[in-house]
Structures are given as structure tokens and as C-alpha cells.
C-alpha positions, -999 to +999 in steps of 0.1 A: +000+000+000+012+036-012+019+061+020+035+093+017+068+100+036+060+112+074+081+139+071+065+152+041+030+143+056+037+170+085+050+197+057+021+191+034-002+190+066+006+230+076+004+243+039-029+222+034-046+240+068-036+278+053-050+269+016-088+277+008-109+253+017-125+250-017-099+240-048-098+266-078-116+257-105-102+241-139-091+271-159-088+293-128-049+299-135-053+336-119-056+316-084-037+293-089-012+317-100-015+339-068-016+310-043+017+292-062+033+326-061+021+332-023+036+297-011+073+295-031+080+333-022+076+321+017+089+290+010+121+320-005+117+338+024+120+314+054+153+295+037+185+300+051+205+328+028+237+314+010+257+338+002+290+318-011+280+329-046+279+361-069+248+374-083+239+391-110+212+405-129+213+408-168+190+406-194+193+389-235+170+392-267+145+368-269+114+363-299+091+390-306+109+417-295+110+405-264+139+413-237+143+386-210+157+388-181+182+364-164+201+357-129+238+343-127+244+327-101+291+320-101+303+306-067+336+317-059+357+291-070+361+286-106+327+268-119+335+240-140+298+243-159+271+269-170+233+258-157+206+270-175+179+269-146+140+267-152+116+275-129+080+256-119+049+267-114+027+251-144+037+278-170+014+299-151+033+310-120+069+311-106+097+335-109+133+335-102+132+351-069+110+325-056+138+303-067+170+325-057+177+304-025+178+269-043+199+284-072+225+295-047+223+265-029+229+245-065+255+268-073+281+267-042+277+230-034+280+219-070+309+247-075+285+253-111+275+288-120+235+290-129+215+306-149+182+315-137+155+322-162+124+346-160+105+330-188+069+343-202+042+329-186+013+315-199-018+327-210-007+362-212+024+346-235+012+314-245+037+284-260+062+289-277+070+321-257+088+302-225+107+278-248+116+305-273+131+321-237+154+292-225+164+284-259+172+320-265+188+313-231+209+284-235+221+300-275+235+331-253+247+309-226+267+286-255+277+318-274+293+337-243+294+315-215+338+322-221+331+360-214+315+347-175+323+310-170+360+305-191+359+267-201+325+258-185+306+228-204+265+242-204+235+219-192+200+229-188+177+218-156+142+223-141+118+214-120+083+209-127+067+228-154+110+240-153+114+201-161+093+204-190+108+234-204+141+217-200+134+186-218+115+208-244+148+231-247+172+205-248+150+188-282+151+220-297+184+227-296+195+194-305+173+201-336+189+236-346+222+226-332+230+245-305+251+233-280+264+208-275+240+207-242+267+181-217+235+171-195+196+181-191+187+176-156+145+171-146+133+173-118+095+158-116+093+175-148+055+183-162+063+163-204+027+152-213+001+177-222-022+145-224-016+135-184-056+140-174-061+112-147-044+103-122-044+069-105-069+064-076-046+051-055-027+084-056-050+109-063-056+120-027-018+125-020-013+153-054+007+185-044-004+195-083-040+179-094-053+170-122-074+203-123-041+218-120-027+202-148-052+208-168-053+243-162-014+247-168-016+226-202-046+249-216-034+281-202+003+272-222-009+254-256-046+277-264-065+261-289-039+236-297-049+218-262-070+186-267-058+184-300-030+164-326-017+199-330+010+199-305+043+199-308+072+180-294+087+213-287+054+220-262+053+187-251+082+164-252+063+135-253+052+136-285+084+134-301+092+108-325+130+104-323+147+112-287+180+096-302+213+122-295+200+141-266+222+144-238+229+126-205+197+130-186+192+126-149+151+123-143+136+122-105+102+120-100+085+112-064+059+078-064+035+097-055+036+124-081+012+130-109+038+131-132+054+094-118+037+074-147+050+098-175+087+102-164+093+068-163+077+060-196+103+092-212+130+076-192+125+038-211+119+059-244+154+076-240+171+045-230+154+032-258+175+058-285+208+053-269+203+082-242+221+077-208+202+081-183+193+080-145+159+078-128+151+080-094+116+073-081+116+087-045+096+059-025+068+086-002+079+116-019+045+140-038+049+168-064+071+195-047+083+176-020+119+192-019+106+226-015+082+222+009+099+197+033+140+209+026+151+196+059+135+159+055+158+129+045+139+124+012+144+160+003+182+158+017+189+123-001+172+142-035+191+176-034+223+156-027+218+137-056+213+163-075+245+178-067+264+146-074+252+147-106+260+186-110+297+180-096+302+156-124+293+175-154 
């Protein structure tokens, strides 16, 4: 029988008793947007400060006119990589200062300097605005990643809709070959506009719903959602050849919404020749890292994480 991690029961528990006691409805990504905002930026707030990296704000060109702007994140000693970082939040929510602690903490453990990416969200900028934004991202980061990281190999990571974005970003470039990309790096990572149910013996446990999913999904693709119109490049999933992308590491909690659909892109990478490594965390629901830092499936997971970083 399925049970979700004590530690992350007593987390999830205290957010659960300060959220409305009625669930937005589908297609209400305004609250969804404020109460996803409201938790990560307190979630910012209470984390301990790291400051054993340098920080600074900078903006590139992106599509449409559109200036974007970016964090860097460069510990003090030398980084040996550049991390494109993508931010969750459903491609309706999230920013990079919700994410500013965990980007420092990734950058001075790891000894990698990061990226951090305010990408256009969704439905104000519907897709392809956030993927045109971390491609534009990772092209700048290839192109002049000497001028701020001499040497440093470039990867691209994110969590969530972040992971998503990644996957989505890392196809893309493969495709217009830019790069090479040495690693993408998702974390419970939102691939498959077509995830709609969710398995009864998980449903109750869901950080992000199937309401919420939906919602996301709709907000991001417009009238292409529902449909055979989607793209790989929205939706990962739907791509026919995954052969020549690079070394992915994929973690996804059991009891996640989006367990089912990592796995299955983890088998279809191994399938083309991808390496890979997959970690389904035994307890663990959507978010767990961020809302239970200090428990040991949260500690085990970030560690990991910056294993993997170290060896890029």
C-alpha cells in the first residue's frame, strides 16, 4: 500500500490547513497563479540565505521583440559548468526570486555557475514564448558562456513545469544545433500535455491535481490543447525520435502526478541510446523538496542532485 513520507505528511499538513478550503476551479490559473506565487516566495523567504555565490542580474533578446531577463548565479571558485535553470509553477506561475535560494544553494555546493530564467508565462504569453526564452537562453549561454564561466561545459535543468521546459529546450536545440548541451537535468518534470487522470490510489496524495494540470496545459498550448496539433517542442512527449540528446538525470516522487510519465520518457530515451538516470523517491509527492528541505527524502534528492552537478 502507497503512503507518503512522514516527514513530508507533517509539511504538506501545515500548507494544506492555510490553503482555501475549496480548490480553484479548472481554468482558474489567476488563483492558482497567486496562491503558487504566495507559497514559493515564503517558502524564498524562510530559507536560510547562501551567500557563497555572486549574483547578477542581466537581461538577452529573446522572440518578438522581447527582452528577457536572467540571474547568474558564479560561486567563488572557478565553476566547472554553466546551468541553464527553469523554474516551476505550471507555466502559469513562478519567478526567479521564488527560486533565488535553491539556485544558490545548487551553485556553491556543486561549485556550477546558474543561470536562472524569468521565462513568459502562460496565457498572457502562450507556448512557444517560455521555450523560445530558455532556448534563447541556452544559445546566449553557448555563445558567451567564455566571457562569465571560461571553459565551463553548459547543461540545462528544471523542476516541474522547469522540467518540462528543460526537456522541451534541450530537443530544440539538438534540432537547430546548438550546443552541445553536456547534460539536461528534470526534476519531476510536467512532459505530457495529455496526463488528465491520475491513478486512484494516488490521487488523494497530489501536491499538483489534475485540475491543476489541466489548467497549466490549456493556459500554455490555447486552442492547440485537446488536440493532434501539438508539438514536441510543447510537449516532449510527442516526439518521435529522442536519439542524441544528452545525459539525462530524471527524479520524479511515487506519488507524483507526473510518476507514470517520467518513467515511460525515461525507457523511451534509454530506448534511442540516451544515458540516463531515474530515481523514483519511495513517499515523496509533487514538490516535496521545496516544501519539506530539511526531511531525508528531500536531503537524499538535493544531494543527488548535486552529485550529478559535480560531475558535469
Amino acid at each position: 500500500m502507497l503512503r507518503i513520507d512522514n516527514e513530508l505528511l507533517a509539511a504538506v499538513g501545515a500548507i494544506a490547513a492555510a490553503a482555501p478550503p475549496t480548490p480553484p476551479a479548472v481554468g482558474d490559473w489567476e488563483t492558482r497563479r497567486a496562491n503558487i506565487d504566495a507559497v514559493y516566495g515564503g517558502l524564498a523567504t524562510s530559507a536560510t540565505p547562501d551567500d557563497r555565490v555572486d549574483v547578477v542580474d542581466f537581461a538577452v533578446p529573446s522572440s518578438e521583440g522581447h527582452t528577457l531577463p536572467l540571474r547568474l548565479y558564479k560561486p567563488t571558485k572557478t565553476p566547472h559548468a554553466l546551468v541553464v535553470y527553469l523554474h516551476g509553477g505550471g507555466f502559469i506561475a513562478g519567478n526567479v526570486d521564488g527560486y533565488d535560494h535553491l539556485c544558490r544553494h545548487y551553485a556553491s555546493e556543486a561549485g556550477v555557475a546558474v543561470i536562472a530564467v524569468d521565462y513568459r508565462l502562460a496565457p498572457e504569453s502562450p507556448f512557444p514564448a517560455a521555450v523560445d526564452d530558455c532556448v534563447a537562453t541556452v544559445r546566449w549561454a553557448v555563445e558567451h558562456a567564455a566571457e562569465r564561466v571560461p571553459g565551463a561545459r553548459v547543461a540545462v535543468m528544471g523542476d516541474s513545469a522547469g522540467g518540462g521546459l528543460a526537456a522541451a529546450t534541450a530537443l530544440v536545440c539538438r534540432d537547430r544545433g546548438i550546443g552541445p548541451l553536456v547534460a539536461q537535468i528534470l526534476v519531476y518534470p510536467m512532459l505530457d500535455d495529455r496526463t488528465a487522470a491520475a491513478d486512484p490510489a494516488v490521487e488523494r496524495f497530489l501536491g499538483w491535481s489534475v485540475a491543476d494540470n489541466i489548467t497549466g496545459w490549456q493556459a500554455y498550448l490555447g486552442t492547440r490543447y485537446g488536440t493532434d496539433d501539438v508539438p514536441a517542442s510543447a510537449s516532449v512527449t510527442r516526439a518521435d525520435a529522442l536519439h542524441d540528446l544528452p545525459a539525462t538525470y530524471l527524479e520524479v516522487g511515487q506519488l507524483d502526478l507526473f510518476c507514470a510519465e517520467t518513467v515511460a520518457y525515461a525507457k523511451r530515451l534509454i530506448d534511442h541510446n540516451v544515458t540516463v538516470h531515474l530515481s523514483v523517491r519511495p513517499g515523496a509527492i509533487h514538490g516535496f523538496d521545496q516544501f519539506a528541505p530539511e526531511s531525508r527524502v528531500a536531503r537524499s534528492a538535493i544531494a543527488d542532485r548535486v552529485a550529478f552537478l559535480k560531475n558535469l
